[in-house]
C-alpha positions in Angstrom: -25.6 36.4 3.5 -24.3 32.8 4.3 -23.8 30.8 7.1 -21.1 28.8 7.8 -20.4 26.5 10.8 -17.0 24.3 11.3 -16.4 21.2 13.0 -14.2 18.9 13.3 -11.2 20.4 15.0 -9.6 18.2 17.9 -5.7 17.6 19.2 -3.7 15.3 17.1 -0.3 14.3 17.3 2.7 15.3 14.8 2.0 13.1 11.9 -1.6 12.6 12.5 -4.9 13.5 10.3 -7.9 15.4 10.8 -10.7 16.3 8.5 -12.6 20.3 8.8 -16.2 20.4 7.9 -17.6 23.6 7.3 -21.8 23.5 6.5 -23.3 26.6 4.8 -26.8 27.7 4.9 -28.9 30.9 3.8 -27.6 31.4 0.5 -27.2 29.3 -2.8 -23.9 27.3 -1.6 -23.1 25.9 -5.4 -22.6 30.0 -6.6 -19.7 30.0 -4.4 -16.1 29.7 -4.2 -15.0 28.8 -0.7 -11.8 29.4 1.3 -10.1 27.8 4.2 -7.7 30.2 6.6 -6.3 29.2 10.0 -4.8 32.2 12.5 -1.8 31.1 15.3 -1.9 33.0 18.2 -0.5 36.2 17.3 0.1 35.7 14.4 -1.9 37.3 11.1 -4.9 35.1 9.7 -3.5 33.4 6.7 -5.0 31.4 3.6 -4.8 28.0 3.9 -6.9 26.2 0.9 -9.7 27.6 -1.7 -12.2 25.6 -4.2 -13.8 27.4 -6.9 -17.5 27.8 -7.5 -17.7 25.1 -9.3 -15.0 22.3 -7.6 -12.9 21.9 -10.6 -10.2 24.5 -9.8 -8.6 24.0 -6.0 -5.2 26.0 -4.8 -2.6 25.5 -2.0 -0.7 28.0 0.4 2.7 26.2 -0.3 2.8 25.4 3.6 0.1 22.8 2.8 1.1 22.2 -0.7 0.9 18.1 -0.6 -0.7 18.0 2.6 -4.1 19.3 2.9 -6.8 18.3 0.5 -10.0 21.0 -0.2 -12.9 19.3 -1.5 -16.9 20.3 -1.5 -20.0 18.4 -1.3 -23.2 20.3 -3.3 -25.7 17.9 -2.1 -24.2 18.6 1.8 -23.5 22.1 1.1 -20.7 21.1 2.7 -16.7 21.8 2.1 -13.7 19.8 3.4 -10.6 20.5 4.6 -8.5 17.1 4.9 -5.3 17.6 7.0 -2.5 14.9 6.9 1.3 14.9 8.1 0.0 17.5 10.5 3.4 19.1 12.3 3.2 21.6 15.4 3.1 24.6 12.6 0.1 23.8 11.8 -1.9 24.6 15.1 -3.9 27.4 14.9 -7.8 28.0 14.7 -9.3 27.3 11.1 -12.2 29.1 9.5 -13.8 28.9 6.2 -15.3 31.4 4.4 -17.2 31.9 1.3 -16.4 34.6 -1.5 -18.0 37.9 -2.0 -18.9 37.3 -5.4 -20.7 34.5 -7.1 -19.1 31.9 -10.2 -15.5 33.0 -9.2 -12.6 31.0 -8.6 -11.8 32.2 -5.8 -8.9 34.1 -4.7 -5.8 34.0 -1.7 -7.0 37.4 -0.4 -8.8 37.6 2.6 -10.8 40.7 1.1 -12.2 38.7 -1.3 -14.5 36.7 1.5 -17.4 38.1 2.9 -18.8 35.5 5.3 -17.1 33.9 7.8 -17.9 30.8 10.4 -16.5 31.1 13.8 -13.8 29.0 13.8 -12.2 25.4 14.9 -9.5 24.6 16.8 -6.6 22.6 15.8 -3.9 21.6 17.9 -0.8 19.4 16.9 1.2 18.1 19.7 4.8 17.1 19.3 
């Protein structure tokens, strides 16, 4: 099992930037693709951004298409989340997660993640 822990979060204004981190510990990190998801109040939790095992394969929800950048540090064990343009529609609480299954690339599906941190908050003011 991994663990994951997100930072970063904060209250921006419309236009503004933020950066997620997300630090995993308790399993080998680089075996991994890793997702981003964010979840509105009531709304459904939704894929944001994913990075494959091995970085060189990254993927958009079209929301965040030109926006958000996913990146992952190996000697961190970190991953990234870089946020820019941020509008209103984009408040929500993020979490990262990290695949089920090792040396994939990863995958839009929430059922395809098997550990999840607890969550950041984001808020974009108008």
């Amino acid at each position: 099992q991994v663990q994951l822990v997100e930072s970063g979060g904060g209250l921006v204004q419309a236009g503004g930037s933020l950066r997620l981190s997300c630090v995993a510990s308790g399993r080998t990190f680089s075996n991994y693709a890793m997702g981003w998801f964010r979840q509105a109040p009531g709304k459904e939790r939704e894929f944001v951004a994913g990075i494959s095992w091995s970085g060189g394969n990254t993927y958009y929800a079209d929301s965040v298409k030109g926006r958000f950048t996913v990146s992952r540090d190996y000697a961190r064990n970190t991953v990234y989340l870089q946020m820019n343009s941020l509008t209103p529609e984009d408040t929500a609480v993020y979490y990262c997660a990290a695949d089920l299954r090792p040396f994939t690339s990863g995958s839009h599906a929430r059922s395809q993640y098997g550990s999840w941190g607890q969550g950041t908050q984001v808020t974009i003011s108008s």
